[in-house]
N, C-alpha and C positions, 0 to 999 in steps of 0.2 A: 131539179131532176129528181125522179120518183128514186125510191130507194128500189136495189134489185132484188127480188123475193129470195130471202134465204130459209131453206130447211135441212139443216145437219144430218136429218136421215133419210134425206133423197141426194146426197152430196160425197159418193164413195171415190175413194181415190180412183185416178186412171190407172189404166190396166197396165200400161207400158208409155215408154216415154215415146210424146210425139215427133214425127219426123222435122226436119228444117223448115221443108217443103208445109206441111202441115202447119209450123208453128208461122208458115209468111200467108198460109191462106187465112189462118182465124185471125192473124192483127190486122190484115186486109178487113177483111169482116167487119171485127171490130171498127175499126178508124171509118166504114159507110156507116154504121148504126145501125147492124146489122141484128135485130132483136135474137134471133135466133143464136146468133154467135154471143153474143150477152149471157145469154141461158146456161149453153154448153159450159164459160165459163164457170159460171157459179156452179153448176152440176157438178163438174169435172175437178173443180179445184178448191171449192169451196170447201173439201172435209178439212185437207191439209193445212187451210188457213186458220179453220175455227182451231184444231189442233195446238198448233202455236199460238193464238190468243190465251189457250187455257193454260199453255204453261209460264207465261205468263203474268196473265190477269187473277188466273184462278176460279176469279167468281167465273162460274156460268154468263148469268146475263150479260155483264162484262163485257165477257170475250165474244157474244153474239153480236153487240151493239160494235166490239172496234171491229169484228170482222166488215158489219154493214160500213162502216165509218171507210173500211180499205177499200173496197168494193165502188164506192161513191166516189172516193177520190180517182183510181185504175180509172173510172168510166168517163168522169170529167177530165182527166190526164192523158188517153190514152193516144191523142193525137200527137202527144211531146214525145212519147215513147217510140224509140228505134229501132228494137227490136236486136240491141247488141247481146242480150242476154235472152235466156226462156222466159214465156210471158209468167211463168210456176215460178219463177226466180226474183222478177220484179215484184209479183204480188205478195211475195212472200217476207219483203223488202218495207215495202206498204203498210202489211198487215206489223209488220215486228215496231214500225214506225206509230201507226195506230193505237196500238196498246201501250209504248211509251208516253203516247198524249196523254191518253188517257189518264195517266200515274199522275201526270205530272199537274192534271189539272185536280183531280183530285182534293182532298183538304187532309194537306196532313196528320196523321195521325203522331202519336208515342210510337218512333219503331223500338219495336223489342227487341231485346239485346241479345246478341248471340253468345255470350260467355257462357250462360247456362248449356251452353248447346255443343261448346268446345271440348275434345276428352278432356280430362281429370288428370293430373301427373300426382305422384308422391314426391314425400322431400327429398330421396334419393333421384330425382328427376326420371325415374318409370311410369310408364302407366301404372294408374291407380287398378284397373282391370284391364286384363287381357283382350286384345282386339278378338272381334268374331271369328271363326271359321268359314269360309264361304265354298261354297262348293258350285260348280256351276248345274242350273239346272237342266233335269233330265229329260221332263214332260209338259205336252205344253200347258199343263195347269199350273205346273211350278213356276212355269217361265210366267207364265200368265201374273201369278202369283206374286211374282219377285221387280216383275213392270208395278205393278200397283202398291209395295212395298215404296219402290224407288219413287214413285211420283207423289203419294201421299206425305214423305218425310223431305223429297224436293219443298211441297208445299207449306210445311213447316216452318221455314227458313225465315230470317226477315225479308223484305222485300231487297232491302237495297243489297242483299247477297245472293238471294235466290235469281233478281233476273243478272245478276253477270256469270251465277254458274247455268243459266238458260239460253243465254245469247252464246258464252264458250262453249261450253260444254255437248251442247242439244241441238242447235241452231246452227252452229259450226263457223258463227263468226269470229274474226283473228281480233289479237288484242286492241288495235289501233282503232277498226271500227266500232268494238265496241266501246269507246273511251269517247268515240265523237259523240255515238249513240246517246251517250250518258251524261255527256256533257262533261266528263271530268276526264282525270290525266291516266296514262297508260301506268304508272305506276300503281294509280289507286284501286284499277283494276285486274293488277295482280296482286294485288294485296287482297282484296275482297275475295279473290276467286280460291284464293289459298286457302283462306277462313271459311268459307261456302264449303269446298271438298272435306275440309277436316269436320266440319260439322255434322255434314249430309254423312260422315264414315260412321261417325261416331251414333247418330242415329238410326242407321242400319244394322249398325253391329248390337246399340241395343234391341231393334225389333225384333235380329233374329237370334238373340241370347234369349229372350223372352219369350222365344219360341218353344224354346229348349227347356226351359224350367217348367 
């Protein structure tokens, strides 16, 4: 089966969420092979997927190759599919499965260690420095500002913390699924997720003390 043409800036989210009715005509669709309803797909859905690849995979091409990789699976699969959940929900399910392959097939690297990345305490067991002051932002540049803050020091993380604070955190999967996702046990990831937040704070809080000075 051909791969389905993806292009990330012809791929805007939809404008509202599709009716019931709507979501039984396109799996109809779908499930005839219905090239047209293939398109819409990718059109309609394909921003949100690449989206979650990038957080992720990170790399770009990465995340374009397991979006194709979800895409390819959804089209050869789609006659298993029930239609218990939104078809936005299965693919999104696909796509987070996709970029775990990926990882996984990968060649390990040196993951790097997240101590460097944990606050500081003194021997009086305090922070070594005062946590940041955050205020929430006011304009959408700030906002804009403080999204690209959070995702650039998201990206910082080692992998095996960044994607359990991407799957909890972002993704909004509970801990159980993400523990099968991962392959490991629910304790390991609330342990990781705890270490992920205290890192991702402590990083934030330096960008925007650095802001400051």
């Amino acid at each position: 089966m051909t791969r389905a043409p993806f292009n990330p800036a012809s791929a805007p989210l939809p404008h509202a969420a599709p009716t019931a009715a709507d979501e039984s005509e396109l799996l109809a669709r779908l499930k005839a092979g219905d090239g047209g309803a293939y398109e819409q797909v990718v059109r309609e859905m394909g921003g949100r997927m690449l989206a979650v690849a990038r957080r992720i995979l990170v790399d770009e091409n990465e995340s374009q190759d397991a979006v194709q990789d979800a895409f390819i699976s959804a089209f050869r699969n789609i006659d298993k599919f029930e239609g218990n959940s939104q078809i936005a929900t299965w693919l999104h399910r696909i796509t987070v499965n996709a970029c775990l392959m990926r990882l996984r097939k990968k060649r390990r690297k040196d993951e790097v260690s997240l101590e460097g990345l944990l606050p500081a305490f003194g021997a009086d067991g305090n922070p070594a420095h005062q946590a940041g002051t955050w205020r929430r932002a006011a304009t959408g540049d700030e906002q804009a500002e403080t999204r690209e803050s959070i995702r650039v020091a998201i990206a910082k993380l080692p992998e095996h913390y960044r994607i359990v604070l991407v799957l909890r955190d972002i993704e909004g999967l509970d801990t159980a699924q993400t523990a099968e996702l991962l392959e490991t046990t629910e304790a390991a990831v609330k342990i990781r997720l705890h270490r992920a937040r205290q890192a991702l704070r402590e990083l934030l809080d330096n960008t925007f003390r650095d802001g400051l000075n």
